[in-house]
C-alpha positions as CSV (number, residue, x, y, z in Angstrom):
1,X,0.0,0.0,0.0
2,X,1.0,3.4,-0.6
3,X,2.2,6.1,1.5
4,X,0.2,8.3,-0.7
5,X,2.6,11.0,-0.4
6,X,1.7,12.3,-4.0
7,X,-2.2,13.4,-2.6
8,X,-0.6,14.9,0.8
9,X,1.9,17.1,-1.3
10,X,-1.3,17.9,-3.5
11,X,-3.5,18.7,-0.1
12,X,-0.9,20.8,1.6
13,X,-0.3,23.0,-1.7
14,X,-3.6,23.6,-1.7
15,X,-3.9,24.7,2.4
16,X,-0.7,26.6,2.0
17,X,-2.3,28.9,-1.5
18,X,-5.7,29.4,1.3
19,X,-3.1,30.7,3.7
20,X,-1.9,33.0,1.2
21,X,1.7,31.5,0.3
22,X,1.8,29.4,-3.1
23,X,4.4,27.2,-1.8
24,X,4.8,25.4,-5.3
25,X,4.0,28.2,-7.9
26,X,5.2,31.5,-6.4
27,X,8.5,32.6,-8.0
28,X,9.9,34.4,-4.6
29,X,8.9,31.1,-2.7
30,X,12.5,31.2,-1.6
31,X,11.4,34.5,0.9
32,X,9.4,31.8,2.9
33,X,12.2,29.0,3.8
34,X,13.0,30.4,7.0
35,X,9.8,30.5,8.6
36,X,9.2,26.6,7.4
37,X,11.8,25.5,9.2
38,X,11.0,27.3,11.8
39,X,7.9,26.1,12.3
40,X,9.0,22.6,11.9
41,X,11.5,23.0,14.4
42,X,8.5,24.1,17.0
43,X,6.6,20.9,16.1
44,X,9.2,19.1,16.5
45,X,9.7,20.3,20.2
46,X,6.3,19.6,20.7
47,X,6.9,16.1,19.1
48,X,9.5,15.7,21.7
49,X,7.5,16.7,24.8
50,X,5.4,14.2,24.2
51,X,8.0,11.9,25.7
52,X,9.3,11.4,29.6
53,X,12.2,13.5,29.4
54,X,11.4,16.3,32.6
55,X,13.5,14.3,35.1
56,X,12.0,16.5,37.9
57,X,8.3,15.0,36.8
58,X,6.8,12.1,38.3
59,X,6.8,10.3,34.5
60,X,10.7,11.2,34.1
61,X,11.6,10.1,37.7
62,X,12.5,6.6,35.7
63,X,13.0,5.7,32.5
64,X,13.9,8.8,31.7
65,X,13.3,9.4,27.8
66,X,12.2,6.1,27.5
67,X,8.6,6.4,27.3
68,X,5.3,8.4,25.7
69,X,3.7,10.1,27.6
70,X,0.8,10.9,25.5
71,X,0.9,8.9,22.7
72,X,-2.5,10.2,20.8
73,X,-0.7,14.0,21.1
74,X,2.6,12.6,19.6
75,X,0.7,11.5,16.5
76,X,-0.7,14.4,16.0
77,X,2.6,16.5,16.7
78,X,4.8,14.2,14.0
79,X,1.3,14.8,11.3
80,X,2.1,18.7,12.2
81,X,5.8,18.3,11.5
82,X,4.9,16.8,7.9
83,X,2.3,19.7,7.4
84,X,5.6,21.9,7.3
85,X,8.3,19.4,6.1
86,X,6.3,19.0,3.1
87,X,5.8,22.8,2.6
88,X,9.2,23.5,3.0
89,X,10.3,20.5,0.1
90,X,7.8,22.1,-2.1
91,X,9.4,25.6,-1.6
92,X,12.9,23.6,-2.0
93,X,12.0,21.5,-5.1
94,X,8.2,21.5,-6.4
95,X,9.2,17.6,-7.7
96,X,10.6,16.4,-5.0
97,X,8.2,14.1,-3.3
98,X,6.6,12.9,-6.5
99,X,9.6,11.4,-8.1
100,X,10.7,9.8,-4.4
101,X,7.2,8.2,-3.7
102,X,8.5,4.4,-4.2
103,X,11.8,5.2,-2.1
104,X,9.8,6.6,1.1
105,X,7.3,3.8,0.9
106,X,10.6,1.4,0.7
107,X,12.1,3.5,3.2
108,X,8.7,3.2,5.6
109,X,9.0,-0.7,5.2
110,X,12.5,-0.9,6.5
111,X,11.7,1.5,9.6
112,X,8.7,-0.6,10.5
113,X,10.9,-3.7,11.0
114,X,13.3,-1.6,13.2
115,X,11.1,0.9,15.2
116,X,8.5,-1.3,15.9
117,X,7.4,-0.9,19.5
118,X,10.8,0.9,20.5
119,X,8.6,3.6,22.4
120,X,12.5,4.9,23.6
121,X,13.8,6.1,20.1
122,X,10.9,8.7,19.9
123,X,13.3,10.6,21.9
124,X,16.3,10.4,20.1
125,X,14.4,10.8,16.5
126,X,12.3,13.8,17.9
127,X,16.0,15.7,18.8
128,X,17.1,15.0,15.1
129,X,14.3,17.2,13.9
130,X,14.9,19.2,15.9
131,X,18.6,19.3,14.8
132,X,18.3,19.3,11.0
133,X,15.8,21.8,11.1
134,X,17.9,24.3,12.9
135,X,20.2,23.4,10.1
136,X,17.7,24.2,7.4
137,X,17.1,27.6,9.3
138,X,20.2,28.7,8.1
139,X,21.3,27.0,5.3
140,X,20.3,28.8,2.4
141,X,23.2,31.5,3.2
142,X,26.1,29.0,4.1
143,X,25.2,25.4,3.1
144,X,25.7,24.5,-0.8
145,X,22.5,23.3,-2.9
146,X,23.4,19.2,-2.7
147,X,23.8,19.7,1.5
148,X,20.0,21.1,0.9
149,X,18.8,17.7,-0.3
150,X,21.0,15.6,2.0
151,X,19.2,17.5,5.3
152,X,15.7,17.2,3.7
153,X,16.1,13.4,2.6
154,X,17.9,13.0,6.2
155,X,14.4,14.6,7.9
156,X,11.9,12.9,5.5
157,X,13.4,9.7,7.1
158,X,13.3,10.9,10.3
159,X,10.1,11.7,10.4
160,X,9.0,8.4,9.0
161,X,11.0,6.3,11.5
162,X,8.9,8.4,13.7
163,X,5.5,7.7,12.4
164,X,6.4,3.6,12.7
165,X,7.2,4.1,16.4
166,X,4.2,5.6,16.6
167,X,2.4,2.7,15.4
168,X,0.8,4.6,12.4
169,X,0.0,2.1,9.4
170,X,0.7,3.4,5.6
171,X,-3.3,4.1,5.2
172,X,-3.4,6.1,8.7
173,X,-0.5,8.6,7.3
174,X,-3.4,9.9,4.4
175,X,-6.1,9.1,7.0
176,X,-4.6,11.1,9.8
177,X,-2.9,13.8,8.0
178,X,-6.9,14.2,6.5
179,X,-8.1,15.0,9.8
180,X,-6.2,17.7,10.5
181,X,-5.7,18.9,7.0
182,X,-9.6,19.0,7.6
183,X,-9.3,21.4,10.7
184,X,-6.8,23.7,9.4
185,X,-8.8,24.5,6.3
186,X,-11.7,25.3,8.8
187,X,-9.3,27.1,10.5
188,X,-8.4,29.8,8.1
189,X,-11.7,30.0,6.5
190,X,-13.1,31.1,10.2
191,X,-9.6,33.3,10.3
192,X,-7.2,31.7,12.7
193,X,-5.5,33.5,16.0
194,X,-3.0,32.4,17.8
195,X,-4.9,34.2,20.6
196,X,-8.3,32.4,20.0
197,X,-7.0,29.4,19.4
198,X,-8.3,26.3,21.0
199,X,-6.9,22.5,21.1
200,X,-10.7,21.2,20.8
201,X,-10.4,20.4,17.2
202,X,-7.2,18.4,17.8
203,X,-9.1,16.5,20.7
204,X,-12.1,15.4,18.3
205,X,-9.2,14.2,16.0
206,X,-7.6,12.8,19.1
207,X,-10.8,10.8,19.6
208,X,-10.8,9.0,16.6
209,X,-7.2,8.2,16.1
């Protein structure tokens, strides 16, 4: 089955146009980069909250980093980071994902063998994202163009070995990414705040993971 990446690109392209930034089309795409990576960076963090790691909380007291601590969340936080990886490929190379659709679904069936049920690498994966995006932040001014690919590909894996610790089957990837594709449409049609904003359309979607 596939990971159906070719329909998500198409999806987010479209969100990212309602936001007001053609993320494929637009010939000063390039202006946006920075803020994709920044934003992935953030979900990323919140990615990695999702595991024990506070060693002054009751959950980190043992095993620190070893555990989830709100697995439901975490999914939703590593669908987030795709919402901007994805953006930020497009910005990158409007191709990209559509000529490596059979290599990430290869690439998904080896991580499922190796992350399967190994709750304690969320951790260590979460941090990479975090890491290779702060790359990305600056990389259009001091990395060259190949090192640009190398980080992307690096964090497209990444976040898949994520979604296989998370127990996410190909079809939920499409399914889930729906969902919340779903609520952020609604969201900019009813014009979205940062101040307003609620988590109660993330716990319907939470509901029904």
């Amino acid at each position: 089955m596939s990971l159906n990446l070719q329909e998500i690109n198409k999806l987010q392209g479209e969100l990212n146009v309602l936001i007001g930034r053609d993320t494929i089309n637009d010939p000063d795409k390039d202006k946006w980069f920075f803020d994709y990576a920044v934003a992935l960076h953030d979900e990323a963090t919140e990615l990695f909250n999702c595991c024990n790691w506070k060693w002054w909380s009751t959950e980190g007291r043992q095993d620190q980093y070893q555990k989830i601590i709100d697995l439901p969340n975490a999914k939703i936080e590593a669908v987030d980071c795709l919402h901007f990886l994805i953006s930020l490929i497009q910005i990158y190379d409007k191709d990209y994902l559509n000529e490596r659709d059979n290599y990430y679904e290869a690439t998904w069936n080896d991580c499922e063998e190796f992350s399967k049920d190994q709750q304690n690498l969320l951790s260590n994966y979460s941090i990479e994202l975090i890491i290779d995006s702060t790359k990305l932040m600056d990389l259009k001014k001091n990395l060259p163009e190949n090192n640009v690919e190398s980080i992307i590909t690096k964090l497209m894996i990444t976040l898949i070995s994520v979604f296989t610790i998370l127990g996410f089957e190909k079809e939920d990837l499409l399914r889930i990414y729906k969902m919340k594709h779903e609520k952020n449409v609604l969201r900019q049609k009813n014009g979205y705040s940062v101040i307003n904003k609620t988590e109660a359309d993330n716990d319907e979607i939470k509901k029904n993971i």
